[in-house]
C-alpha positions in Angstrom: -75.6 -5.1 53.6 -78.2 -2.9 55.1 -81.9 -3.3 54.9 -82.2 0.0 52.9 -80.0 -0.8 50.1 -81.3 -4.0 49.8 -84.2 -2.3 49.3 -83.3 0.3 46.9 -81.7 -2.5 45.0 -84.5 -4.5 44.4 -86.3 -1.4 43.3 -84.0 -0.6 40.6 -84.6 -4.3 39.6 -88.2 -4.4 39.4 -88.0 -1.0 37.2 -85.8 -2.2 34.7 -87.7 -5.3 34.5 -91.2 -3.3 33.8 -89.1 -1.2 31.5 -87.9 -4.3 29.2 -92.0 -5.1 29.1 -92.8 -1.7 28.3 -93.0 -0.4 24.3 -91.7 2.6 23.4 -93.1 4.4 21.5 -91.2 6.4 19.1 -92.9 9.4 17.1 -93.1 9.1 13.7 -95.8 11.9 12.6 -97.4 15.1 13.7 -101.0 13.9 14.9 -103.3 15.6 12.6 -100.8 15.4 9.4 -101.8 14.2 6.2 -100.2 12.3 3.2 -100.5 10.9 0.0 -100.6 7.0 0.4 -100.7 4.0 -2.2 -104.1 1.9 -2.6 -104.0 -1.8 -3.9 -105.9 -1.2 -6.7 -103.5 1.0 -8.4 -105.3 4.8 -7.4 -104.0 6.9 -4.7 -105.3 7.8 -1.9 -104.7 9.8 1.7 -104.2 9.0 5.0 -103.6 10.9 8.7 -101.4 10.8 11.4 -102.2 8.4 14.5 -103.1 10.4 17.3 -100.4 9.2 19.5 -97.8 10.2 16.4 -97.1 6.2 16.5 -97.5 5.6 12.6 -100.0 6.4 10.1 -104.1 5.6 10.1 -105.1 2.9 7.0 -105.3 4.7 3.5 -108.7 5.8 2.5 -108.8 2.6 0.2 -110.9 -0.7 -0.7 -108.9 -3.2 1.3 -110.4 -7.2 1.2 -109.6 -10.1 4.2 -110.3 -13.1 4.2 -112.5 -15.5 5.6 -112.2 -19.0 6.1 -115.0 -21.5 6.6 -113.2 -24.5 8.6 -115.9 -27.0 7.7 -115.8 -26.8 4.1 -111.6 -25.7 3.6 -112.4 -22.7 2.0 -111.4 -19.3 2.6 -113.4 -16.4 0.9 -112.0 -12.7 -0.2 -114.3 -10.6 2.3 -116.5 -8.6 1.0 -116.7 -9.4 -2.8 -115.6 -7.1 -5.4 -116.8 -3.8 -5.4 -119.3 -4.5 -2.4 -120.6 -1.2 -1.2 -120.4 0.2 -4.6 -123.7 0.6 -6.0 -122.6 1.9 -9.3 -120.6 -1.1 -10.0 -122.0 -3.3 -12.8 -120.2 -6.4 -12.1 -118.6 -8.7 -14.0 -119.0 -11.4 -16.8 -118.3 -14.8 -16.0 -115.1 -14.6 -18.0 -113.8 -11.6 -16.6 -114.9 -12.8 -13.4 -112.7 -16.0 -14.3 -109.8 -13.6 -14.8 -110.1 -11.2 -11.9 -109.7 -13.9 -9.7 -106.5 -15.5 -11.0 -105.1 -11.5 -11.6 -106.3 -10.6 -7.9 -103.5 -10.3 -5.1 -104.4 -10.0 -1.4 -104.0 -11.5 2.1 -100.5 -12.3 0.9 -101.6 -15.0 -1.5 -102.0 -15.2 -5.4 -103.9 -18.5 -5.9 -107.6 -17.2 -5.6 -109.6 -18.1 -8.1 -113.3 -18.2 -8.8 -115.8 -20.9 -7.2 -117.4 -23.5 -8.9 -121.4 -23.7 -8.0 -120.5 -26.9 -5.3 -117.7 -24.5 -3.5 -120.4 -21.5 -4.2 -123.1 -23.4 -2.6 -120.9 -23.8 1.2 -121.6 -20.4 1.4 -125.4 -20.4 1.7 -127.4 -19.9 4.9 -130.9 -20.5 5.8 -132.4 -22.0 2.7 -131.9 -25.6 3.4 -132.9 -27.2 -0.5 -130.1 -24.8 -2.2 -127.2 -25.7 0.8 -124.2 -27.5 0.0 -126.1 -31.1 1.0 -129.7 -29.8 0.0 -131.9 -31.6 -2.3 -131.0 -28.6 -5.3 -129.4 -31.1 -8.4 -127.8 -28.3 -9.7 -123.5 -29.1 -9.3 -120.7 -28.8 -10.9 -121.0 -30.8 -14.4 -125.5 -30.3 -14.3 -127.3 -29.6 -17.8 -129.1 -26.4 -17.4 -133.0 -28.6 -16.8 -131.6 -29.5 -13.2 -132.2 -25.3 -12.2 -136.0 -26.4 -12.6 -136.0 -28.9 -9.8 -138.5 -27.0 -7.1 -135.3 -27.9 -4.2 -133.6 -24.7 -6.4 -136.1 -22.2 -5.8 -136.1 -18.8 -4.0 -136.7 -18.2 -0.7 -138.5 -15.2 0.9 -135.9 -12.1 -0.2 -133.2 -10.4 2.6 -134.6 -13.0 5.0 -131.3 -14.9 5.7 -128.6 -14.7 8.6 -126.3 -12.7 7.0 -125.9 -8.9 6.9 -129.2 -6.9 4.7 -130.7 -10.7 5.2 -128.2 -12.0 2.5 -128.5 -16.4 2.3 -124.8 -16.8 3.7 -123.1 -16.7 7.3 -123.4 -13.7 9.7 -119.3 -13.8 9.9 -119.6 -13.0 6.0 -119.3 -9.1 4.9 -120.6 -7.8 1.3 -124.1 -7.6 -0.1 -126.4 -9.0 -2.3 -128.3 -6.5 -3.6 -126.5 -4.4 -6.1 -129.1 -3.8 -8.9 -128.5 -6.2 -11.9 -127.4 -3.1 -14.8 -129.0 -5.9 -18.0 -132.3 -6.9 -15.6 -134.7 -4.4 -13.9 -135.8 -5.2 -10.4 -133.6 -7.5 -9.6 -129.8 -7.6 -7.8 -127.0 -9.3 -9.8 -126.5 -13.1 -9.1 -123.1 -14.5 -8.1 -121.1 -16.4 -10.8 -119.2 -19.3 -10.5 -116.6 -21.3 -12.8 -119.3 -23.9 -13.6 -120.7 -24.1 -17.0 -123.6 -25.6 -18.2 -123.0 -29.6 -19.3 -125.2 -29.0 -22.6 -124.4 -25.5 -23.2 -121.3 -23.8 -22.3 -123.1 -20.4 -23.2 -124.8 -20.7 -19.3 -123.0 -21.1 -16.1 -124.1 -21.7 -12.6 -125.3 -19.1 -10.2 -126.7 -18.1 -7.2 -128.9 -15.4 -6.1 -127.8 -14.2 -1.9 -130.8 -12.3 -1.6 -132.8 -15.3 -1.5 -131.5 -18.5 -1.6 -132.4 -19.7 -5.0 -129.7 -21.7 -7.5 -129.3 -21.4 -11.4 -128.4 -21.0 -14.6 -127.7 -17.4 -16.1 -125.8 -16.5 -19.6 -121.9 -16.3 -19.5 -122.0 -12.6 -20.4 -124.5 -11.6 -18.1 -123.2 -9.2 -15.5 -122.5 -10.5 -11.9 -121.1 -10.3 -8.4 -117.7 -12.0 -8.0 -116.2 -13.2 -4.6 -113.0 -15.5 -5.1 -111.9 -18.5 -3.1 -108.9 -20.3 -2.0 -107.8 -23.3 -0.3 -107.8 -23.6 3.4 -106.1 -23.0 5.5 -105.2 -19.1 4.6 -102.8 -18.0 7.6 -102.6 -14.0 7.7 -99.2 -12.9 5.7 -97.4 -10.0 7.4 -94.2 -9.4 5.7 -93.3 -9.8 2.0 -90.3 -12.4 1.0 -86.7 -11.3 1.8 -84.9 -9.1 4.0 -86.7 -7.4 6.5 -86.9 -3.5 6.1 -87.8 -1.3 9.1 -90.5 1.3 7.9 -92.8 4.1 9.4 -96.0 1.6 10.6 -99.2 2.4 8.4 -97.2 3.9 5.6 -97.7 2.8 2.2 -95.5 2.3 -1.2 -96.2 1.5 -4.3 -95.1 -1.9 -5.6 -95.7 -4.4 -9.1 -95.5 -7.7 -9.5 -95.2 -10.6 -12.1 -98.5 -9.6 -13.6 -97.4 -6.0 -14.7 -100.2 -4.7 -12.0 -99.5 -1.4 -10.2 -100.5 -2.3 -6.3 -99.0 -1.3 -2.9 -97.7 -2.4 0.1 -98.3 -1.4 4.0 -95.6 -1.2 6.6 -96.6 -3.7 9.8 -98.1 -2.2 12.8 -94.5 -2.2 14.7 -92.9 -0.9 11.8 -90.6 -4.2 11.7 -91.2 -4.9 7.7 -93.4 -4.2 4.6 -96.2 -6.3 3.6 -96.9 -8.5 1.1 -97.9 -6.7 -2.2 -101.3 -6.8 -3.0 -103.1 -5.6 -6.2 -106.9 -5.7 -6.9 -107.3 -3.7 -9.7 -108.8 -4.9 -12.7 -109.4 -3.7 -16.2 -112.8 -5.4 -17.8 -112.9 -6.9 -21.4 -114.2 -4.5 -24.2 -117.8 -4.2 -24.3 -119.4 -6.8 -26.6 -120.4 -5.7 -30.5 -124.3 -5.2 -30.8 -125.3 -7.9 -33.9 -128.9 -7.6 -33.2 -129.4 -5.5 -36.3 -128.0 -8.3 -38.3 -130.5 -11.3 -37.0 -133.9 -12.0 -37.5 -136.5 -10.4 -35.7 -140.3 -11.4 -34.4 -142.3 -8.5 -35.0 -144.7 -9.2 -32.1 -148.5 -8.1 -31.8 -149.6 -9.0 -28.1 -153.5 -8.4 -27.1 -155.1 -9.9 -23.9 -158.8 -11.4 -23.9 -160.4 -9.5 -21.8 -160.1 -5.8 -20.1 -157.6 -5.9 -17.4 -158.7 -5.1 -13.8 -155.3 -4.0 -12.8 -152.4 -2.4 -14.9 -150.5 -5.0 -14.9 -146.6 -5.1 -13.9 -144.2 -6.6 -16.2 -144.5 -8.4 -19.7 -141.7 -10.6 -20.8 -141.3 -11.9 -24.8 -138.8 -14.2 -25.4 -137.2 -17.2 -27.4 -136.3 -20.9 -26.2 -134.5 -23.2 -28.5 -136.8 -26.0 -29.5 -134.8 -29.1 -28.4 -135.6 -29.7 -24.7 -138.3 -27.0 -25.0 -141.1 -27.5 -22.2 -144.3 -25.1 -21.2 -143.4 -22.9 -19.5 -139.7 -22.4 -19.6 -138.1 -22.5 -15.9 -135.0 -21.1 -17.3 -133.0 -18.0 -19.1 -134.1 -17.7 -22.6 -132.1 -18.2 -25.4 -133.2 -14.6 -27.3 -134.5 -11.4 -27.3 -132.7 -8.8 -24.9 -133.2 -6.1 -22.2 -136.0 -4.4 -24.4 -138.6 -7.5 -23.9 -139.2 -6.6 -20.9 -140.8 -4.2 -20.3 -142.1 -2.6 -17.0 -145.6 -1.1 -16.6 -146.4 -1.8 -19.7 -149.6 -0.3 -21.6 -151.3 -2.8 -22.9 -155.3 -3.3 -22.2 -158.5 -4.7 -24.5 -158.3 -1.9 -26.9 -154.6 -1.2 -26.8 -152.6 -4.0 -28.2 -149.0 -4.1 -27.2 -146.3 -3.9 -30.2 -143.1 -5.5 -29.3 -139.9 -6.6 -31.4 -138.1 -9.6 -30.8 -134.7 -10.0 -32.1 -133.3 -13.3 -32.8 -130.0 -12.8 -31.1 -128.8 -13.4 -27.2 -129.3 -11.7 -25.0 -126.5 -9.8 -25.0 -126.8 -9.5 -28.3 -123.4 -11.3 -29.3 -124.4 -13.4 -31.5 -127.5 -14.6 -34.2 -129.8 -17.4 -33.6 -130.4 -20.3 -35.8 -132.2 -23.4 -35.5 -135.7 -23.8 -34.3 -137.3 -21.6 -31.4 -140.3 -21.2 -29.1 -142.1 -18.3 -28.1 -143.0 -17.6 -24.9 -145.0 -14.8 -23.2 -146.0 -13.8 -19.9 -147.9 -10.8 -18.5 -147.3 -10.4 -14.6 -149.2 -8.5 -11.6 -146.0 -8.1 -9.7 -142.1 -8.0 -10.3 -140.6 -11.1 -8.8 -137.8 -13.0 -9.4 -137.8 -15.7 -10.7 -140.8 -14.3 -12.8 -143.0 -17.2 -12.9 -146.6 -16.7 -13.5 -149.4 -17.1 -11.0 -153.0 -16.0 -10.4 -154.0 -12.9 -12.4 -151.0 -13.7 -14.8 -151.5 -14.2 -18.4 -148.9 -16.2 -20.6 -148.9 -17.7 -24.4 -146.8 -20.5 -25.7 -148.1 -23.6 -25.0 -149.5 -24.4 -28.4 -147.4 -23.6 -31.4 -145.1 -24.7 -34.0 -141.7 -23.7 -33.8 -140.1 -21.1 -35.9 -136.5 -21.2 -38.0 -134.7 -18.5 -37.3 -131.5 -17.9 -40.0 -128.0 -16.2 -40.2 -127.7 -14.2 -43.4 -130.4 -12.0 -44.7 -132.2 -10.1 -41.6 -136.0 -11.7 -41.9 -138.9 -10.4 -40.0 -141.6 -13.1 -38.6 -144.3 -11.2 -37.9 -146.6 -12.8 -34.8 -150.3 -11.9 -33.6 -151.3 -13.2 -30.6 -153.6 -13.2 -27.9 -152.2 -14.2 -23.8 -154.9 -16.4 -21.9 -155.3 -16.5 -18.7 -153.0 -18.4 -16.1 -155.0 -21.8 -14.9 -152.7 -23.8 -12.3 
């Protein structure tokens, strides 16, 4: 055989190697067209053409990953609910509870919410509130374990995560979505854990600064769910294989009656796994304030105030475990006691009504409560009192508060000056 078609021979070889390596790409959309495409939360949405015509772009939805902390076997829905949306107003701890077990995504359908101890693997650069910090607050605490001083804030947005949030730089999301019941302050993070004296409070943790605590069950929070390590990515649904145009969407339900949808793989081999992450929140709760007793609070201050002061706070503790000052959500009185820039000076008293109902104004009060009151130069959280301040409480007698006929307790009093 002659050197020349021994040559030519091994050429056609070589190509027809390179061309079993190489992918062809087969056209499946005009670059620049448009269509309708399926989001996982159950809304519709729209996505373009690839520019090489190879498939479609994602849909123009809110899509959540996952990721997985090896040292602690967790794996975390990245970001949390709703991150970037700034209107959102979270989620009780109940609904939370049900979101998670609802939710559908990454291929899996056993996330579920955190308890504080899983919560607490999360945070960064506050060493007391980590997950083997000196913070007592865990899973099974009574609600006096937030006021250890190892549970405390740290300096806001100063940790390692992204907007300075208290959790890893590999973790997406944010931490400071305005709290909708609580001016001046983001919405904590929820977890499963309840309060061991008081199932009414549940553990929390605030991302923006490191601190860990106690907040009411109905409060409105942040919500990221967890799984069980390890996760590994999901790219087909169950079943038969079903070749599809890659990036293409379809709508899909599953065993929960949830509209979600499904994406065909990047090669166009198969169809996701379904994934829904819509979610339909509990009724509001019914307003009983008008129903319980009130305080019908007088407030003056001692002596003419130097600067307008920032924020005054009214509200009730119950009377067992009751210490000066309370390190701790109250117990009653709502949104309305407190109140920012408030006008209250020597010769202006400040009028101020106190219901005797929670917070979220679910439910009456009745028992024996406390009355405290604070009057603060700046907006902080926590709101704890310091030079400047004035506060009132530390010497009184409890009061009964009653279910039945609405009473009014009406209260004089006059703030002193903070001494450390």
């Amino acid at each position: 055989m002659g050197k020349s078609l021994i040559a030519v021979l091994i050429t056609l070889s070589a190509l027809l190697v390179l061309g079993s390596k190489c992918k062809h790409i087969v056209v499946v959309c005009e670059d620049g067209a448009e269509q309708e495409c399926f989001c996982p939360d159950g809304t519709v949405g729209n996505q373009v053409c690839r520019s090489d015509g190879s498939g479609w772009e994602s849909c123009d939805c809110t899509y959540y990953s996952v990721w997985c902390d090896d040292e602690a076997d967790l794996c975390w829905q990245d970001p949390q609910k709703d991150a970037y949306d700034y209107d959102d107003i979270g989620l009780t701890q109940p609904d939370a509870i049900r979101y998670c077990e609802e939710v559908v995504f990454g291929g899996y359908d056993d996330w579920r919410l955190p308890d504080i101890d899983e919560l607490r693997t999360l945070i960064r650069g506050n060493p007391p509130t980590e997950a083997d910090g000196e913070c007592p607050l865990t899973d099974g605490s009574p609600r006096s374990d937030m006021s250890h001083e190892a549970c405390s804030d740290n300096i806001p947005y100063d940790g390692p995560g992204p907007g300075g949030c208290y959790w890893p730089p590999e973790l997406a999301g944010t931490c400071d979505k305005p709290d909708p019941a609580a001016e001046g302050h983001p919405m904590e993070y929820c977890s499963s854990t309840v309060a061991s004296d008081n199932d009414q409070w549940v553990g929390a943790i605030l991302f923006e600064n490191g601190a860990v605590a106690f907040n009411h069950i109905n409060s409105f929070a942040d919500v990221r769910c967890v799984r069980d390590a390890p996760t590994p990515p999901v790219v087909c649904e169950d079943g038969p294989s079903e070749e599809c145009a890659p990036g293409e969407t379809r709508q899909c339900s599953g065993e929960n009656e949830k509209t979600g949808s499904q994406t065909c793989a990047d090669d166009g081999s198969c169809w996701g796994p379904c994934e829904y992450t819509g979610f339909e929140p509990s009724p509001p709760i019914t307003d009983v304030c008008d129903q319980c007793d009130k305080v019908q609070l007088t407030i003056r201050v001692p002596e003419k105030l130097q600067n307008p002061p920032k924020v005054i706070m009214a509200f009730l503790y119950e009377a067992e475990g009751w210490i000066f000052p309370p390190n701790r959500p109250p117990d009653g009185g709502t949104d309305y006691n407190q109140v920012i820039d408030p006008d209250i000076d020597l010769d202006k008293p400040l009028a101020m009504t106190v219901p005797g109902c929670t917070y979220y104004r679910e439910e009456c009060l009745e028992g024996d409560y406390y009355l405290y009151v604070s009057l603060l130069q700046e907006e902080k959280m926590p709101p704890t009192v310091g030079e400047g301040d004035y506060w009132w409480g530390m010497d009184q007698e409890p009061m009964t508060l009653e279910i039945g006929q609405a009473n009014v307790i009406e209260m004089d009093i006059e703030l002193v000056p903070f001494v450390e």
